[in-house]
C-alpha positions, 0 to 999 in steps of 0.5 A: 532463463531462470523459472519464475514459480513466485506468483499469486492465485489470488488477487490483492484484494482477496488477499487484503480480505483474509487478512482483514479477517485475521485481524478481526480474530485479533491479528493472529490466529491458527489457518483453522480459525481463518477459514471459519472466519471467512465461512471457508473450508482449508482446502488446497484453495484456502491453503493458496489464499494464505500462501499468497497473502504471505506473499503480499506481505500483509500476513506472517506464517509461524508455527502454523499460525497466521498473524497480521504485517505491519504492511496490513495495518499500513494498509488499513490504518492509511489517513487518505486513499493516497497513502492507502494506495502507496502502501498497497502499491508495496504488497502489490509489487512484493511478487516477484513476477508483478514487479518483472512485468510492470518493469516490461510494460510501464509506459507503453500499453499493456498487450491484454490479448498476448500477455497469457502467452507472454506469461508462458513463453517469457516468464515461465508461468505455468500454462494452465494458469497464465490466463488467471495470473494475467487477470489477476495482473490486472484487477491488481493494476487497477486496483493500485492506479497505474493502469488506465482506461486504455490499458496503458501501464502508468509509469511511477515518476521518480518524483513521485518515489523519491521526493525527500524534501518540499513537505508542505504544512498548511495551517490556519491562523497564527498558531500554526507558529507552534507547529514549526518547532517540529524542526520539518525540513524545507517546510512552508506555513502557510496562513489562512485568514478568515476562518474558524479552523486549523487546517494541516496539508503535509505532502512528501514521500508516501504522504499526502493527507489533509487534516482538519483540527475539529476537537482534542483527538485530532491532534493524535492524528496530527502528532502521528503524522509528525513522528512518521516525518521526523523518523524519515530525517532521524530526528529525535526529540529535544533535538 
């Protein structure tokens, strides 16, 4: 079989760190710059930490500068730990290799003892490092929620991937009237009585995030998520 050469030496969350620190330097920078910032020195391992990061998609590499995703800021901007966990899930299944061994293992448990030899015999993995790409395998797995405490490798549900309908608006009060000319399809408004608050629940693909209408600039919040929705069915506005 073809040799699988497309794997990470650091973990997700290592990676997630040098991008953080990027950011911090403004969202672009020179390698130079990145190191100092981590209190690193460029060497063969912090040239491997920019490598994979790359290859997580959460930093470009141009003309020897460094520059923060989309992807990153998906990351770090998500409303809740679900929507930080499907962004996550995007970076960790952007190596190649990842994606080849969640696909060999979801739904069955994971063979922790034999999967550096897997790695070798398998995929090609250098041996020398297979028992580090297993570990970092692993962390990432984790890390994303599809690894349980028995080591069974949690299968992502179609449900869970494609739902494309059913976004579900929670709102309190009667005001939640104005929200429905958002035009958000197969939407449900429910109201709640009783209480001195607005309070928005939307579900739907890559969206699960309550948010509570407390003062003026939550509904920045709450505007931000409508646009995300209405691009998913490509309305625009006066639509």
């Amino acid at each position: 079989m073809p040799r699988v050469v497309d794997y990470p030496r650091v973990t997700l969350k290592n990676a997630y760190e040098l991008a953080s620190s990027i950011d911090l330097l403004g969202g672009r920078c020179s390698v130079q710059s990145a190191a100092d910032g981590m209190k690193l020195k460029v060497s063969g391992s912090f040239n491997a930490l920019v490598s994979a990061t790359s290859k997580y998609g959460l930093i470009d590499i141009k003309s020897g500068q460094l520059s923060t995703t989309p992807l990153y800021r998906n990351i770090k901007l998500a409303y809740d730990d679900n929507e930080k966990i499907e962004f996550e899930r995007q970076a960790f299944f952007s190596m190649v290799l990842f994606n080849k061994l969640y696909e060999t293992f979801k739904g069955k448990p994971l063979p922790v003892t034999m999967l550096s030899k897997f790695l070798v015999r398998e995929l090609n993995v250098e041996e020398n490092i297979a028992t580090r790409v297993k570990n970092i395998f692993i962390e990432g797995l984790k890390q994303i929620k599809l690894l349980d405490s028995d080591n069974n490798v949690i299968e992502i549900k179609p449900a869970e991937e494609e739902e494309q309908s059913n976004i579900e608006v929670m709102a309190v009060n009667n005001s939640a009237e104005e929200y429905s000319q958002n035009k958000i399809s197969n939407s449900k408004i429910i109201e709640i009585q009783d209480s001195n608050e607005f309070s928005f629940h939307i579900v739907g693909p890559g969206i699960n995030t309550k948010i509570t209408i407390v003062e003026e600039e939550d509904f920045d919040i709450l505007n931000a998520v409508i646009r995300k929705i209405k691009k998913k069915f490509n309305f625009t506005e006066g639509a």
